[in-house]
C-alpha positions as CSV (number, residue, x, y, z in Angstrom):
1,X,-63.9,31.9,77.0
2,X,-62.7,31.2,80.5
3,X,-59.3,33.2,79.7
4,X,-61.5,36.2,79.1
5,X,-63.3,36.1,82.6
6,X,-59.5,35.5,84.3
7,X,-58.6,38.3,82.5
8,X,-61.3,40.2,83.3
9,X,-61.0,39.5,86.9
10,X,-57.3,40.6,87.1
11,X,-58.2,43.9,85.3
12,X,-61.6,44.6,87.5
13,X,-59.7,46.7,90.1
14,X,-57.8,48.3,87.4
15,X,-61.0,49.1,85.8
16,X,-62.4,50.6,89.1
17,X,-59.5,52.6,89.8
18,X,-60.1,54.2,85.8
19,X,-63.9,54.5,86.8
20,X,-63.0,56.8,89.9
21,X,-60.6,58.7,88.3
22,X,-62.7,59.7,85.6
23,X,-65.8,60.6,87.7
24,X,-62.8,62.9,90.3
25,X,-61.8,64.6,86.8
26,X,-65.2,64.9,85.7
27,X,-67.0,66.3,88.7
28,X,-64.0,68.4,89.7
29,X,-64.2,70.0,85.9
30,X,-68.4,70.5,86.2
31,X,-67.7,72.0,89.4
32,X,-65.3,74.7,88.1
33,X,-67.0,74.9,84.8
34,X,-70.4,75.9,86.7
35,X,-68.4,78.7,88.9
36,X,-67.3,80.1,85.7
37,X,-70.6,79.7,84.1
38,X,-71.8,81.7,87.7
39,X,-70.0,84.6,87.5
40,X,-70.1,85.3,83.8
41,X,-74.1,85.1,84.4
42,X,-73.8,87.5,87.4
43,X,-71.5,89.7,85.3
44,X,-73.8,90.4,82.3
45,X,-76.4,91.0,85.4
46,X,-74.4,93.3,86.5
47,X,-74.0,95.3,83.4
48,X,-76.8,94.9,81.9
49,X,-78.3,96.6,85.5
50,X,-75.5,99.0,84.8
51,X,-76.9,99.9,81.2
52,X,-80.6,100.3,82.1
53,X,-79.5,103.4,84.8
């Protein structure tokens, strides 16, 4: 039981380090997925503005 804690302990910055990277990864891929999401909804705006002259 106590080896698990000591290991645990030794890993906990490791552990961190994972837990940043992810959320950097993640909140850089939401960021570009929303841009994309942005301009595709501002394009179909823009044609759909297009269509109704």
């Amino acid at each position: 039981m106590s080896s698990v804690f000591k290991k645990y302990r030794m890993t906990r910055k490791n552990v961190l380090l994972l837990a940043q990277a992810i959320s950097n990864v993640f909140e850089r891929f939401r960021n570009e997925f929303t841009h994309q999401m942005y301009s595709n909804v501002i394009n179909d705006e823009m044609q759909r503005l297009e269509s109704e002259r």
